[in-house]
C-alpha positions as CSV (number, residue, x, y, z in Angstrom):
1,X,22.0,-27.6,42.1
2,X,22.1,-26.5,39.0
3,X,21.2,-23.0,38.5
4,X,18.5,-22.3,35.3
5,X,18.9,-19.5,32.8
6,X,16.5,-16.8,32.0
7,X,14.7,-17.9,29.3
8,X,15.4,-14.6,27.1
9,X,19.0,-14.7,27.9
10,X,19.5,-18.5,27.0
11,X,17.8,-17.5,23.9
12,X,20.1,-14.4,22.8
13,X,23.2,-16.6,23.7
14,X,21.4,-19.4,21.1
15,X,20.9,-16.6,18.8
16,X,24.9,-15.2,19.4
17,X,26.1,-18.9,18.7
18,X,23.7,-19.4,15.8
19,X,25.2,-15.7,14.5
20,X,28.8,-17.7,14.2
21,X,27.7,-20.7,13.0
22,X,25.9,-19.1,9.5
23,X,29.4,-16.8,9.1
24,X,31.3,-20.1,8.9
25,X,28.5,-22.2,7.0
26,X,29.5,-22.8,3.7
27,X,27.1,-22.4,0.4
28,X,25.6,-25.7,0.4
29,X,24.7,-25.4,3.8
30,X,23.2,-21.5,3.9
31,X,19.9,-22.6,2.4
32,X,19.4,-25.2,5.6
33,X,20.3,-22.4,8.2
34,X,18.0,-20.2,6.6
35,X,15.3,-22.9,6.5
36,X,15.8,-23.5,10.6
37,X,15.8,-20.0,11.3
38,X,12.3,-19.1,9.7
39,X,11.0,-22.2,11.5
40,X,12.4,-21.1,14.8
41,X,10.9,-17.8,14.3
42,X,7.7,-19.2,13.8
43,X,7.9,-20.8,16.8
44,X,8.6,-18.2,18.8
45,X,5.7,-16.1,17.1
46,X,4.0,-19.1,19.0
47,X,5.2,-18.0,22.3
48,X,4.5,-14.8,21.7
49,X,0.8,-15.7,21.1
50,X,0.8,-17.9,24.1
51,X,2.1,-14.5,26.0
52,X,-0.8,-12.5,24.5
53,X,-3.4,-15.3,25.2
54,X,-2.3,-15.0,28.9
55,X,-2.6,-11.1,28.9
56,X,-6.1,-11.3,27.6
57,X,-7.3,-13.9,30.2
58,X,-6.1,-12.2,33.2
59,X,-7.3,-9.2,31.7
60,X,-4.1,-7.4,32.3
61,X,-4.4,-4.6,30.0
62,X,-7.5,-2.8,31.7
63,X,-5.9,-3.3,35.5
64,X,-3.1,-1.1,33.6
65,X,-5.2,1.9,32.6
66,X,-5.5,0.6,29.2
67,X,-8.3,-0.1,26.9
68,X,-7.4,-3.8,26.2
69,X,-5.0,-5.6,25.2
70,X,-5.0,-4.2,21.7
71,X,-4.1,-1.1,23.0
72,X,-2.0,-2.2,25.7
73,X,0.4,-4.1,22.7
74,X,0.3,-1.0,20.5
75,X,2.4,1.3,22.7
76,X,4.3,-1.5,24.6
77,X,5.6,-2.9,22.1
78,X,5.3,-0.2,19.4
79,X,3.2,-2.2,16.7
80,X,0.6,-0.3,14.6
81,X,-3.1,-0.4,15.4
82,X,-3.3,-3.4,12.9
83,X,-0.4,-5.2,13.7
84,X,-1.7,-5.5,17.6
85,X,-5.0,-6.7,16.9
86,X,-3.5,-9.0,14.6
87,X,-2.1,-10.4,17.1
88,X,-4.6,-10.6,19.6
89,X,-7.2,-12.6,17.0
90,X,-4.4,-14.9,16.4
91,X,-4.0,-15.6,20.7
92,X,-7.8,-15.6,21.0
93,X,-7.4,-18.8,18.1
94,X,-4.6,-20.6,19.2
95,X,-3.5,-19.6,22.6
96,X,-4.9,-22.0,25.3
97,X,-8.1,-20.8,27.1
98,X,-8.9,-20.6,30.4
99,X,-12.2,-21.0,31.7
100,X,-13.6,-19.1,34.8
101,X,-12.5,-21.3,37.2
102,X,-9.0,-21.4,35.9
103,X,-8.9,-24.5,33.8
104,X,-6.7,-24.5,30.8
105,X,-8.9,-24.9,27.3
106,X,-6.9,-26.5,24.5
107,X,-6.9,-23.4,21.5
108,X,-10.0,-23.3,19.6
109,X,-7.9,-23.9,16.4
110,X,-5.8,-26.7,17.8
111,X,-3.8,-28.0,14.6
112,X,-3.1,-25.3,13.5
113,X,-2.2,-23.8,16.6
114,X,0.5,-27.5,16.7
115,X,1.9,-26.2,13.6
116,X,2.7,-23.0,14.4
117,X,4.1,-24.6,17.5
118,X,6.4,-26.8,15.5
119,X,7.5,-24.3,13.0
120,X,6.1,-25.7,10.2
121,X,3.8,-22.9,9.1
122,X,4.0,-19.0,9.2
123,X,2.1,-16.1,10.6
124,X,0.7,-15.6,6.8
125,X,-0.7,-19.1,6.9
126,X,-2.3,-18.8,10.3
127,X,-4.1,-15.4,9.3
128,X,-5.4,-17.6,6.0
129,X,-6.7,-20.5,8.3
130,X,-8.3,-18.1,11.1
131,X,-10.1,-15.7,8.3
132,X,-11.6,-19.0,6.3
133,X,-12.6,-20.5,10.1
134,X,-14.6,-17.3,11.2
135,X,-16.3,-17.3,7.9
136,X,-17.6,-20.9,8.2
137,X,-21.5,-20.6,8.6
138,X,-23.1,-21.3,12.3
139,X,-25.2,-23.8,11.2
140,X,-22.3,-26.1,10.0
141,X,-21.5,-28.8,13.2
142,X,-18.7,-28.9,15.1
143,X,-17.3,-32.0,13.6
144,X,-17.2,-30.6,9.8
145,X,-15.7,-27.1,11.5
146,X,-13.2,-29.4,13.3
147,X,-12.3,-31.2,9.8
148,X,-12.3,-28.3,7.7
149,X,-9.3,-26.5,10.3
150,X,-7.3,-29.7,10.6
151,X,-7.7,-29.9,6.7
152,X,-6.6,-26.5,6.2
153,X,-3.7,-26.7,8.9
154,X,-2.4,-29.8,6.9
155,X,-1.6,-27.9,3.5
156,X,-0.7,-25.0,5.1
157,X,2.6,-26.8,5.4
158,X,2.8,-27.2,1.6
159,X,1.6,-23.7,0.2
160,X,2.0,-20.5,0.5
161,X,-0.8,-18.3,1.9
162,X,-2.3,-17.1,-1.2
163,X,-2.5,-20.5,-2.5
164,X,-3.8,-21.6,0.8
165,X,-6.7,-19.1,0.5
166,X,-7.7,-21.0,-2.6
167,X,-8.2,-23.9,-0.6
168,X,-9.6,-22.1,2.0
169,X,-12.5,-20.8,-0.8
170,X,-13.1,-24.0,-1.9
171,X,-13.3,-25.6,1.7
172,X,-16.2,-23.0,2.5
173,X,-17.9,-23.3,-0.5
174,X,-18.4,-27.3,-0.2
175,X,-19.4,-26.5,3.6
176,X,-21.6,-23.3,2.7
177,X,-22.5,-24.2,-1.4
178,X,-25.4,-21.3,-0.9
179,X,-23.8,-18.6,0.3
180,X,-24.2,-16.2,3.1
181,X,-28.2,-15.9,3.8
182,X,-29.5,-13.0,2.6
183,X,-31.1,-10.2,5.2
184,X,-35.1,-9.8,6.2
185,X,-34.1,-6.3,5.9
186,X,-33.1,-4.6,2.3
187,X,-29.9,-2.9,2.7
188,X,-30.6,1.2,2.7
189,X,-26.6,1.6,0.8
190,X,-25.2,-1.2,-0.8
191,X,-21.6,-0.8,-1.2
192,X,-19.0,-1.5,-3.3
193,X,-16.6,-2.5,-0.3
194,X,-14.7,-0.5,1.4
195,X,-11.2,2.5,1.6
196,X,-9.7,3.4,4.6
197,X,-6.2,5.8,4.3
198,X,-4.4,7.5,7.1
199,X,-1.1,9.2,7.4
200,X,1.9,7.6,7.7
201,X,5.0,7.8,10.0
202,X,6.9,9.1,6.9
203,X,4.2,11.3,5.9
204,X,3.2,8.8,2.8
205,X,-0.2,8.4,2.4
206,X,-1.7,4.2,4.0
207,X,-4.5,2.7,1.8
208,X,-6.0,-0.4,2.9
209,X,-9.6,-2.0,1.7
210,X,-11.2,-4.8,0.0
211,X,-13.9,-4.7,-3.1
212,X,-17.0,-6.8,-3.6
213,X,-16.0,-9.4,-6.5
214,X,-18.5,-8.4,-8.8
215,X,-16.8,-5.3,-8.8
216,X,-13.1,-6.3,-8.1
217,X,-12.2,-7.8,-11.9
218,X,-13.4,-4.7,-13.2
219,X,-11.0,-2.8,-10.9
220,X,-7.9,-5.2,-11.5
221,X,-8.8,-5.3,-15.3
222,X,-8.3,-1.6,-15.7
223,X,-6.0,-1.0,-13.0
224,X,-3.4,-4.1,-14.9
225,X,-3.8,-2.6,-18.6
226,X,-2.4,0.6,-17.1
227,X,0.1,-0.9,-15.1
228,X,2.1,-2.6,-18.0
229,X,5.6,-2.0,-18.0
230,X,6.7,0.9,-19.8
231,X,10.8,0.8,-20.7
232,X,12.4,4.6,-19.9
233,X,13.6,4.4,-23.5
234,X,14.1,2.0,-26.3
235,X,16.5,-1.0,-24.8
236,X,16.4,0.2,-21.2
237,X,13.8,-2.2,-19.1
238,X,10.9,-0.4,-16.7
239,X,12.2,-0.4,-13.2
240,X,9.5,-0.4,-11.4
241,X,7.9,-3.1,-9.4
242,X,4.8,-4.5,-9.5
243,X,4.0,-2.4,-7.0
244,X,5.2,0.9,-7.9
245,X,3.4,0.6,-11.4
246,X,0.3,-0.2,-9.7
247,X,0.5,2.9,-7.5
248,X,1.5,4.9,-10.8
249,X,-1.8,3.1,-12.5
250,X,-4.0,4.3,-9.8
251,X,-2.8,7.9,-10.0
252,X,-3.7,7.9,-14.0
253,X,-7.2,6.6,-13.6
254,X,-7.7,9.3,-10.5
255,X,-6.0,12.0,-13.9
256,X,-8.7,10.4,-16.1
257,X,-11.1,11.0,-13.2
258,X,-10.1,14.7,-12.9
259,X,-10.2,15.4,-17.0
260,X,-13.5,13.7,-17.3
261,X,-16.8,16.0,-18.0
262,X,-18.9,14.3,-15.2
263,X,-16.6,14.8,-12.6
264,X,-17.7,16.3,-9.8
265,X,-17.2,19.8,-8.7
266,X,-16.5,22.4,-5.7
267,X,-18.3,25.7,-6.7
268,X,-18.2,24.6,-10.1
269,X,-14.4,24.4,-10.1
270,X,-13.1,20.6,-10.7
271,X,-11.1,18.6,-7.7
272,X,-8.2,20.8,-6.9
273,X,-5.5,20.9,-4.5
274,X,-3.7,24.3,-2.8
275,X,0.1,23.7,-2.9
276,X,1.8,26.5,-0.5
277,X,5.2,27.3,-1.0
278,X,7.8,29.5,-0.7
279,X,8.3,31.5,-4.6
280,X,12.1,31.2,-3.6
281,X,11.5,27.8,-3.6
282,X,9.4,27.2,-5.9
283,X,11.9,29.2,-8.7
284,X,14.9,26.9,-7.6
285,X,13.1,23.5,-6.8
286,X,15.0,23.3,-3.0
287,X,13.0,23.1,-0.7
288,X,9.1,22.1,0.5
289,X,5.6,22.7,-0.1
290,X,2.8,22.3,2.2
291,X,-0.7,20.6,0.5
292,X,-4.3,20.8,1.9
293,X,-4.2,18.3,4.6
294,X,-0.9,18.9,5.6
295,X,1.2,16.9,3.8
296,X,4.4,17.8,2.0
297,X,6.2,17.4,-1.0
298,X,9.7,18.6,-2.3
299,X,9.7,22.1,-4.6
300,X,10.7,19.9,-7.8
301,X,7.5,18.3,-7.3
302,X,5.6,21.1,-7.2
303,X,7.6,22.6,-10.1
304,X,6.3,19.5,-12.0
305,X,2.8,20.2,-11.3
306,X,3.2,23.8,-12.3
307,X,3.8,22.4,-16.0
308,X,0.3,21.6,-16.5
309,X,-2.3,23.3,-13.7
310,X,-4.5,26.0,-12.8
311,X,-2.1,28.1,-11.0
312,X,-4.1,30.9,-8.2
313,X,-0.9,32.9,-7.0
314,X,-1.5,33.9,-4.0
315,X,1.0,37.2,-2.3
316,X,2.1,37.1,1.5
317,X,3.3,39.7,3.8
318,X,6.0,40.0,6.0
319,X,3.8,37.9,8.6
320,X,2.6,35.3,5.4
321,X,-1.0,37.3,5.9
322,X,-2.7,37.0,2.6
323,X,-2.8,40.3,0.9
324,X,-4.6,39.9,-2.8
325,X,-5.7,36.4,-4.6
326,X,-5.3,36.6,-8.4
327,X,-7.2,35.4,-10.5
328,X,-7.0,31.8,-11.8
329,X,-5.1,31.3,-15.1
330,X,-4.4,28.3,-17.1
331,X,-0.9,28.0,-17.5
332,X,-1.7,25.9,-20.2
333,X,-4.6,27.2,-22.8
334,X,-7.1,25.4,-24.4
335,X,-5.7,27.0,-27.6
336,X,-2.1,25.9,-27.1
337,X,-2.8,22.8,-26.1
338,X,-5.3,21.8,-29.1
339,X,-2.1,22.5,-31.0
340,X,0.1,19.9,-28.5
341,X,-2.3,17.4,-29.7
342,X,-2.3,17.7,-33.4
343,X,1.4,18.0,-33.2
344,X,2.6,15.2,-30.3
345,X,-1.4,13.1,-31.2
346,X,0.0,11.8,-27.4
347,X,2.9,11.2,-25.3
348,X,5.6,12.5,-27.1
349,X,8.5,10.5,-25.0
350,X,9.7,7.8,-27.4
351,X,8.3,4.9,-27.0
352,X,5.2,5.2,-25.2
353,X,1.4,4.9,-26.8
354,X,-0.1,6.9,-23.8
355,X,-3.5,8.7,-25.6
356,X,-3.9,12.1,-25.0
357,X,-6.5,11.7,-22.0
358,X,-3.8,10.7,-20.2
359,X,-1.3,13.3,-20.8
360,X,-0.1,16.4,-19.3
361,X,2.0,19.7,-20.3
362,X,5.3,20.1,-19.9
363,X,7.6,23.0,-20.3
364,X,11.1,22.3,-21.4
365,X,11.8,25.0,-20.1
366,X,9.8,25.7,-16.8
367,X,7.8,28.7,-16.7
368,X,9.7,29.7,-13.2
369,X,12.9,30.2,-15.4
370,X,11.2,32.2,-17.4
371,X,10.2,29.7,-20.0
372,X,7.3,30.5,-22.2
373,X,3.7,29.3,-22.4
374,X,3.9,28.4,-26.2
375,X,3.8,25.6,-28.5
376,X,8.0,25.9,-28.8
377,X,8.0,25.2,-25.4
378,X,5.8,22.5,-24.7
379,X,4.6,18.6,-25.1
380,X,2.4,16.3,-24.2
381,X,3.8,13.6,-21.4
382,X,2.1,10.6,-19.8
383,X,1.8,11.1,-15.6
384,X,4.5,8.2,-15.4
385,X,7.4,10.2,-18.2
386,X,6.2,13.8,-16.6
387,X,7.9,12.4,-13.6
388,X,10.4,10.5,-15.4
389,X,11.8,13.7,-17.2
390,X,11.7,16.0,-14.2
391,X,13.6,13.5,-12.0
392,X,16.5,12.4,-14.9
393,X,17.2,15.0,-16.6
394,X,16.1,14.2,-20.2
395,X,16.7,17.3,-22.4
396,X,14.0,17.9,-24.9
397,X,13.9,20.0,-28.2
398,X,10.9,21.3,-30.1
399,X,11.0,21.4,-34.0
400,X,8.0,22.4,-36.4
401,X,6.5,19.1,-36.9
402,X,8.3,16.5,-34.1
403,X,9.9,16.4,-30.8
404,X,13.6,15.6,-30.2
405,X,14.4,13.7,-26.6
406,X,18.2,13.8,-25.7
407,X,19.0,11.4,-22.4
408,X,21.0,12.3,-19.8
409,X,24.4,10.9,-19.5
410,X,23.8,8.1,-17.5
C-alpha cells in the first residue's frame, strides 16, 4: 500500500524542486515561474484561511488560555495585532462555516473565496472585496449582495486592488445611491477621522488612520505640494521615494505648525521636546539620545536640532541627579535671524525655493565645536537640506552678501 506524505513535507520537497527548476529557467521563461509562484502562494493563503476558519469554529483559541483566535495567531505565529485579525476577517468570509450541529456552510463570500482558491487573485484583492461587502447597506436583498460579490470577485482577476476599490465605490453607490442614513441622534464630536501611532519593533514611530473625504483632498493637496521632488543639487535627481518625501512633507507642515502664532502651548512655552544626552556625546556626534517618550535618536541628530532650538541645559551628578536648570536661551536670536532672512530671503542650499516659514538655522560650524552664534556662521535651510547637509557633508561658506555651498566629494 502505498504510503502518503505529510502534506508540509510534500510541499517543501515541491518547493526544493521548484528552487532548481527557476536556477536553470532561462529569461524567456523567468516571467512564467514567477507568474505560478504568486498564484501558488495565493493558494496556499487559501489553506491557510481554511486552517483559521477551522480554529475559530471549534473555538480552539479560548480552550488554550487565549482570548481568541486573534490572539491565539499573534504570538503563534508571530504576526502583529493587525496582521492576525486580518486574517481572521478574511476566514470568517471565505472559510467554510459550520453550523451548530456540525454541517459544513459554503463561505459567505463564495466566488471570491473560488478565486483565491485557484490563485487567481491576491490577499490585496480579497481585503478590497470583503471591505466593499461589509459596507453594502442591510436593506439591500440577498440576491443584489450575492451579484454585487460575484461582480466584484470577477475583476478582481483583471485589476489591481486600488483599481478594484474604484469598482467597489461604484458598485455601492448604484446599490446604496443615498448614502449611509443619517442618526436620530446628533453626533456630540464630529470628527475628522481618525490617528492611531504606536512604537515599533525598531523603535520607528507606526501611523495608521483614515480621513473623512471632505477633509482628505485638503490633506493630500497640501501634503503633495510639499512633497515634490527636490534634486540634492543642480543635475543630481531627488532620491527619495514617494514615500520618504511624504513622511519628509508631513514633518514640514508639523514645523509650520510649531512656528505658527496660534499654536498651542504648555505653560505658555510652544510644543517642545526634552532630548537627554550625554555632553560627550553630544560634542562628538557618537552616540545616543533619549527623547520624551523614550525613544532614541543618534547624537548627530541631535546635533542637528541644536542648530536652530531652544536649548535648557540641564547639569548631572555623578548619579545623573539633576543639580541646577538654566535658563532657556535661543541659540538662535530673533536679531540674528531677521538678518538670515534679509540676507538668504530662504533656503539658502542652491536650488531650492523653500520660504522662510519653513526654514531653520544652521551653523557651519556647530556651536558644540565652538562655532559662533553669528550671522558669519549661519543660514537658513529647509527641514529636508538641514538633514541633507548634516548627513553628506556639504561644506558651506559665508560671504557679505551670498552663501557659497561646496559638495562633498562624492
Amino acid at each position: 500500500m502505498e504510503t502518503l506524505l505529510d502534506p508540509r513535507q510534500a510541499t517543501v520537497a515541491c518547493l526544493d524542486q521548484w528552487r532548481d527548476a527557476i536556477v536553470g529557467c532561462d529569461d524567456g521563461g523567468l516571467p512564467g515561474q514567477v507568474r505560478d509562484i504568486e498564484s501558488v502562494s495565493r493558494m496556499v493563503y487559501s489553506v491557510m484561511l481554511y486552517a483559521v476558519g477551522e480554529l475559530e469554529s471549534r473555538n480552539i483559541a479560548v480552550t488554550a488560555g487565549f482570548r481568541n483566535t486573534k490572539q491565539l495567531l499573534a504570538g503563534m505565529l508571530n504576526l502583529s495585532p493587525t496582521d492576525a485579525g486580518t486574517r481572521v476577517t478574511h476566514a470568517g468570509q471565505l472559510a467554510p462555516r459550520r453550523t451548530l450541529g456540525g454541517e459544513v456552510l459554503a463561505p459567505l463570500l463564495p466566488e471570491t473565496a473560488a478565486a483565491l482558491a485557484a490563485g487567481e487573485i491576491g490577499p490585496g484583492q480579497v481585503r478590497v472585496i470583503t471591505e466593499a461587502t461589509n459596507a453594502i447597506p442591510a436593506c439591500v436583498n440577498a440576491a443584489d449582495r450575492d451579484a454585487a460579490e460575484a461582480e466584484l470577485a470577477h475583476h478582481a482577476r483583471s485589476f489591481h486592488p486600488t483599481a478594484l476599490h474604484k469598482i467597489g465605490q461604484r458598485i455601492l453607490a448604484h446599490l446604496d445611491p443615498d448614502g449611509p442614513a443619517p442618526r436620530d441622534e446628533p453626533e456630540l464630536a464630529p470628527t475628522a477621522g481618525e490617528l492611531r501611532f504606536w512604537e515599533r519593533r525598531d523603535g520607528r514611530l507606526g501611523l495608521e488612520g483614515y480621513l473623512e473625504p471632505e477633509h482628505s483632498a485638503a490633506f493630500r493637496s497640501l501634503i503633495e505640494q510639499l512633497a515634490v521632488p527636490r534634486p540634492a543639487a543642480e543635475g543630481i535627481p531627488d532620491t527619495r521615494s514617494t514615500g520618504q518625501r511624504n513622511a519628509d512633507a508631513l514633518l514640514e507642515v508639523c514645523g509650520l505648525a510649531r512656528a505658527a502664532q496660534d499654536c498651542p502651548t504648555t505653560a505658555g512655552e510652544p510644543s517642545h521636546l526634552t532630548v537627554t544626552i550625554d555632553w560627550d556625546a553630544l560634542r562628538t556626534g557618537l552616540g545616543v539620545a533619549t527623547l520624551d517618550y523614550g525613544t532614541q535618536i543618534s547624537a548627530a541628530q541631535a546635533r542637528q536640532w541644536a542648530c536652530d532650538a531652544k536649548i535648557i541645559p540641564v547639569v548631572l551628578g555623578g548619579k545623573s541627579e539633576p543639580l541646577d536648570v538654566g535658563r532657556a536661551m535661543r541659540t538662535v536670536p530673533l536679531s540674528i535671524r531677521r538678518a538670515l532672512v534679509a540676507r538668504d530671503h530662504g533656503c539658502a542650499f542652491p536650488g531650492c525655493d523653500r520660504p522662510l516659514g519653513m526654514c531653520q538655522a544652521h551653523h557651519c560650524r556647530h556651536w558644540i565645536d565652538d562655532g559662533e552664534t553669528s550671522v558669519e556662521n549661519c543660514v537658513l535651510l529647509c527641514e529636508a537640506h538641514h538633514r541633507h547637509v548634516h548627513r553628506t557633508g556639504w561644506e558651506i561658506l559665508i560671504h557679505p552678501s551670498h552663501v557659497e555651498f561646496i559638495p562633498p566629494r562624492s
